[in-house]
C-alpha positions as CSV (number, residue, x, y, z in Angstrom):
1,X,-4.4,7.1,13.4
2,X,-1.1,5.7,15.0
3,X,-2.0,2.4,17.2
4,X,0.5,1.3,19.2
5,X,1.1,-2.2,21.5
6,X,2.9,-1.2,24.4
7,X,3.2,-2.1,28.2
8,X,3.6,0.1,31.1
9,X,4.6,-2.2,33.6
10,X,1.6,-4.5,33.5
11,X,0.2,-6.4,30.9
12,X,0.2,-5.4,26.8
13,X,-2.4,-2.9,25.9
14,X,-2.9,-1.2,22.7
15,X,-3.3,2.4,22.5
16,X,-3.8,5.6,20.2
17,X,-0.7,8.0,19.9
18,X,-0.8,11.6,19.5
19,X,1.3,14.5,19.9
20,X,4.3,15.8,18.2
21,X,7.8,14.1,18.0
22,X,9.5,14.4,21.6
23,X,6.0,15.1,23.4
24,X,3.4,11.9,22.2
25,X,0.9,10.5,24.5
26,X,-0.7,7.0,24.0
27,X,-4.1,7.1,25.1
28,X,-5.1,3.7,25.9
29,X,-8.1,1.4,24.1
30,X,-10.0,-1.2,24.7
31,X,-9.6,-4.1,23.5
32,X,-7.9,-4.8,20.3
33,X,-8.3,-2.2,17.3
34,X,-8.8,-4.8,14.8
35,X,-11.7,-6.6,15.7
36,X,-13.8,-3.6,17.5
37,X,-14.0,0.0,17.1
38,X,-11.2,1.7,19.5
39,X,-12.5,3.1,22.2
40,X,-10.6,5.1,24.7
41,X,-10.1,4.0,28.1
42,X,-9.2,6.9,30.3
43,X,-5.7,6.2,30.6
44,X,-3.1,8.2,29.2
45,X,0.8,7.6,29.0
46,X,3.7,9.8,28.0
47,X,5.1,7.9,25.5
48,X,8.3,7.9,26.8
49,X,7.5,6.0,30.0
50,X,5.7,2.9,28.4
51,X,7.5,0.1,26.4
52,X,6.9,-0.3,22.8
53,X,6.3,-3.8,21.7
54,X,5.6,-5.1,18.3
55,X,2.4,-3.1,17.1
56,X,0.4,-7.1,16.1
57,X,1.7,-10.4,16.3
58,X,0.2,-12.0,13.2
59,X,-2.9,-14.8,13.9
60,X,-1.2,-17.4,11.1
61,X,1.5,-15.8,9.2
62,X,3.6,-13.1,7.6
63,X,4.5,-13.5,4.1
64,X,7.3,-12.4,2.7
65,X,7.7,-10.9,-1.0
66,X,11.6,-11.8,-2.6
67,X,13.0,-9.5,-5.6
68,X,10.2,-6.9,-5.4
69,X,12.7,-3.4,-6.4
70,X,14.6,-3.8,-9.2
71,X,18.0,-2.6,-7.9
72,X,17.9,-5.5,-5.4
73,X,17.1,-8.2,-8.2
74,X,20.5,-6.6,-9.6
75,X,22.6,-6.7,-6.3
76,X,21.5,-10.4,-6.1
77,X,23.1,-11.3,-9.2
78,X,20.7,-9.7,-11.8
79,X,18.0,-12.3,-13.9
80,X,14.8,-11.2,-14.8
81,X,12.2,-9.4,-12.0
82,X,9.8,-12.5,-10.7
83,X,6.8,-11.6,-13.1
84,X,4.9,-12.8,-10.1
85,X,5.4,-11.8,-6.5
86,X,7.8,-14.2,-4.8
87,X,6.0,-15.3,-1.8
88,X,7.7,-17.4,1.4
89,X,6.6,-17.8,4.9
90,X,7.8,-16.0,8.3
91,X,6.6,-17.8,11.5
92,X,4.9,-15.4,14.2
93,X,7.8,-16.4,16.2
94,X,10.0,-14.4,14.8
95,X,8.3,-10.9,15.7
96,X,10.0,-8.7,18.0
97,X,9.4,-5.4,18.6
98,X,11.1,-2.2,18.4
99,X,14.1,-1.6,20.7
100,X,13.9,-5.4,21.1
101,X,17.6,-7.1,19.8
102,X,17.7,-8.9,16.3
103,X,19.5,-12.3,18.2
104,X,22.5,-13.6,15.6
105,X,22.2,-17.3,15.3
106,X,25.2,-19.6,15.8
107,X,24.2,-21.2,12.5
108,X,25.4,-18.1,9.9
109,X,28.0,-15.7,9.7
110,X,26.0,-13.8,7.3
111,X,22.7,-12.1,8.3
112,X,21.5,-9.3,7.1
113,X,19.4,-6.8,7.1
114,X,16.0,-5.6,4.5
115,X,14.5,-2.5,5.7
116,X,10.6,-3.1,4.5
117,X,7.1,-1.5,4.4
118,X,5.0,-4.0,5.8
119,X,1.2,-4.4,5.3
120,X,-1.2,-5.7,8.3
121,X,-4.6,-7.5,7.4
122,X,-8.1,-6.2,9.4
123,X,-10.3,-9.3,7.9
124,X,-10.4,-12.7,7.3
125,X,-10.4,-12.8,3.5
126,X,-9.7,-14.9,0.3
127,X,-9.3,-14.3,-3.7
128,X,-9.4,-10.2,-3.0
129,X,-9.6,-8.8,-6.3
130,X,-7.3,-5.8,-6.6
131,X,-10.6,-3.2,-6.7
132,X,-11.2,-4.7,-3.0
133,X,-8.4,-4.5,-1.4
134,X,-8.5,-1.8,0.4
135,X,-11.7,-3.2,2.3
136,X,-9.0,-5.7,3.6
137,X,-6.5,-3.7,4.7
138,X,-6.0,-2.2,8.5
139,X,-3.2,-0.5,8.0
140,X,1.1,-0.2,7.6
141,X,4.0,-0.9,9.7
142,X,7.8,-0.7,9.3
143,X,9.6,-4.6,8.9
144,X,13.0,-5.4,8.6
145,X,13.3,-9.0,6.9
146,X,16.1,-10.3,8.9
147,X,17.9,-13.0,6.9
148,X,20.8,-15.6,7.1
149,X,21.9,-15.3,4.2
150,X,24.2,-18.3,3.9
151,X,21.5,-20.0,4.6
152,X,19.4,-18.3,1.9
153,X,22.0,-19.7,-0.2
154,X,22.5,-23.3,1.0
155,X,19.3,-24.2,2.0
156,X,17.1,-25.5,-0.6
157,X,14.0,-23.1,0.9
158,X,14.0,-20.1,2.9
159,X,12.1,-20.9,6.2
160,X,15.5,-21.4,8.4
161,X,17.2,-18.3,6.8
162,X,14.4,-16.0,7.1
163,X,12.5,-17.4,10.3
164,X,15.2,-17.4,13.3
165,X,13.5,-15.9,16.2
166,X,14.0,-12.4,16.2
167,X,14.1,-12.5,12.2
168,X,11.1,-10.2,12.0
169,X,11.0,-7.3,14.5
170,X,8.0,-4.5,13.3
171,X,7.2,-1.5,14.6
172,X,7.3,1.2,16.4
173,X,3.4,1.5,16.0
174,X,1.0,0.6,13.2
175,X,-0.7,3.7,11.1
176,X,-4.3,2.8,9.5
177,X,-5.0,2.6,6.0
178,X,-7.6,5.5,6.3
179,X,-4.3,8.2,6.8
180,X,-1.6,6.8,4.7
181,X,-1.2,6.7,1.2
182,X,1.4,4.2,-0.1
183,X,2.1,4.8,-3.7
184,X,5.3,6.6,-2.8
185,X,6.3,6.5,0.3
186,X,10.2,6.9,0.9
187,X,12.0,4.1,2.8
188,X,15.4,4.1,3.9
189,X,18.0,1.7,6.5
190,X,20.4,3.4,8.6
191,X,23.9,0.8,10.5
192,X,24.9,3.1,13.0
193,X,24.0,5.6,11.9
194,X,25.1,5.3,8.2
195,X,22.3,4.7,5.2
196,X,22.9,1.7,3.5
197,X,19.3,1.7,1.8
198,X,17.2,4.4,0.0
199,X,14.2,3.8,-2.0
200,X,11.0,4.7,-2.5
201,X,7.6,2.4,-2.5
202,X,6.8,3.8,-6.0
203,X,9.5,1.4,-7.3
204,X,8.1,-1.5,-6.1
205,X,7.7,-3.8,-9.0
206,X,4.7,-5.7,-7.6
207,X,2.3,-2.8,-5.8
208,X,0.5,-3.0,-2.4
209,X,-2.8,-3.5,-4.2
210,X,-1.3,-6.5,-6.3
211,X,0.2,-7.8,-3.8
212,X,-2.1,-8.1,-1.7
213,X,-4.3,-9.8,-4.5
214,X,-1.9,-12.4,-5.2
215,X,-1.1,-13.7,-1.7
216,X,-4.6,-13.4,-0.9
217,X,-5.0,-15.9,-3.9
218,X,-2.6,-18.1,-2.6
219,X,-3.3,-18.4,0.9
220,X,-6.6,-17.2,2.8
221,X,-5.5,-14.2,5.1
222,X,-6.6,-13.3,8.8
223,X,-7.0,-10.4,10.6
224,X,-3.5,-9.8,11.9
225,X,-1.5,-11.8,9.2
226,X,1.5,-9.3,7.6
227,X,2.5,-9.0,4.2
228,X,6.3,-7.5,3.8
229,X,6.9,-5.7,0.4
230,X,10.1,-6.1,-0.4
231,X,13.4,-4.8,0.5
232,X,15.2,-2.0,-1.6
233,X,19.5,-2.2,-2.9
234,X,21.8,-2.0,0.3
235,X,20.9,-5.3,2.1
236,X,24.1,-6.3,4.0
237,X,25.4,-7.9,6.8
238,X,24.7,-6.9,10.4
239,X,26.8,-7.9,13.7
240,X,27.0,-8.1,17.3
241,X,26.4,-4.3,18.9
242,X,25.3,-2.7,16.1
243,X,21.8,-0.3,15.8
244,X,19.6,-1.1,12.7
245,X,17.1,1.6,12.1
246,X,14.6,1.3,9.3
247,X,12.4,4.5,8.8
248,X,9.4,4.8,6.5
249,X,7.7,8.3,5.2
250,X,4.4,8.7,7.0
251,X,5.2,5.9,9.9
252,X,8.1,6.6,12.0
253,X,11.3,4.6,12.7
254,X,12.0,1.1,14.0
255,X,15.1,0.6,15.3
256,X,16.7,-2.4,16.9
257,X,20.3,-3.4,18.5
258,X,22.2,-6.4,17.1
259,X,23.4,-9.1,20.0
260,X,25.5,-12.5,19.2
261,X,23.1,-15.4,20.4
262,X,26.3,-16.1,23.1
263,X,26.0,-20.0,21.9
264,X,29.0,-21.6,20.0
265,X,26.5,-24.1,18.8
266,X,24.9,-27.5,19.6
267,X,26.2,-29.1,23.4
């Protein structure tokens, strides 16, 4: 089942999509999908006249995962793969949905873009041991882990360079866990047009069930909170009035423009 969040004029709903590519509906439900049963209202879009917005805007947090394909431990200057996952924190601030612009902050001259399978929570849950985790999982969306990367580099954690507003747009719609299979899913980043990442979720050196496991052993997760994966080899930078389009087998594509924030900085 794809769910969508999307607004057709009035105020966010969420909402089942069906149809083929170039002729889907979104059928509207009640209330939200993750806490009751969805249940159709009546109402019934053509998906081309509503307005996509981020398919869940996490409860408490998205964590990240750092260094999670091997080819992108190499491009960032090679060391050993974290034998654990490397986790950091993304506020909910920095969701945006698709079609929304990725906002350049005055603060780097180097952000860039990791194209990203991202896993969405359905229950409140703690110490999930890897034979239970798909009881805790609703379902997959597409991320792209927007990141400053000077400021990955200067800063002495990662919150500023990965948590700008903007820094997290997901989307287009969320696909439940009961119709997706993620073992090997391919994943791939398009700049204009032109791929810049390939991989496949196969390679992932830290699976969806362990990861899952792990974070869920570090913090405890709500219903709502995001896990990304991990980026694939590619990352690069991004600038004003380019298209980033990140596209995941079995999901769709989430694209998004690029806009300078317009500020030279603090008055």
């Amino acid at each position: 089942m794809r769910i969508a969040r999307y607004t057709a004029g009035e105020d966010p709903a969420f909402g089942i999509v069906e149809g083929e590519p170039g002729s889907e509906v979104v059928r509207q439900i009640a209330g939200d999908p993750i806490y009751a049963e969805p249940t159709p209202t009546g109402v019934v879009h053509d998906l081309v006249d509503v307005r996509l917005l981020a398919p869940v805007i996490p409860r408490s947090k998205i964590v990240g995962i750092g260094k999670n394909y091997a080819d992108h431990v190499a491009e960032m200057g090679g060391g050993d793969a974290p034998t654990e996952p490397a986790m950091f924190l993304k506020p909910n601030t920095s969701v945006v949905g698709p079609d929304d612009p990725v906002v350049l902050p005055w603060q780097s001259t180097d952000v860039h873009y990791e194209g990203e399978l991202a896993v969405v929570i359905g229950r409140l849950c703690k110490d999930v041991p890897h034979e239970r985790v798909p009881e805790v999982v609703f379902g997959y969306t597409i991320a792209n882990d927007v990141t400053a990367r000077d400021l990955q580099r200067s800063d002495l954690q990662w919150a500023r360079a990965k948590g700008f507003d903007t820094f997290c747009p997901l989307g287009p719609w969320l696909v439940t866990a009961d119709e997706l299979a993620v073992d090997d899913l391919a994943i791939s980043t398009r700049l204009d047009g032109r791929t810049v990442q390939e991989g496949r979720t196969s390679q992932l050196i830290h699976d969806v069930v362990t990861l899952v496991s792990a974070v869920s052993e570090a913090f405890t997760l709500l219903p709502g909170d995001v896990i990304l994966t991990g980026t694939p080899a590619g990352v690069g930078p991004m600038t004003d009035g380019q298209v980033v389009e990140v596209e995941v087998e079995g999901i769709g594509v989430l694209r998004n423009p690029v806009r300078d924030s317009g500020s030279g900085g603090p008055a």
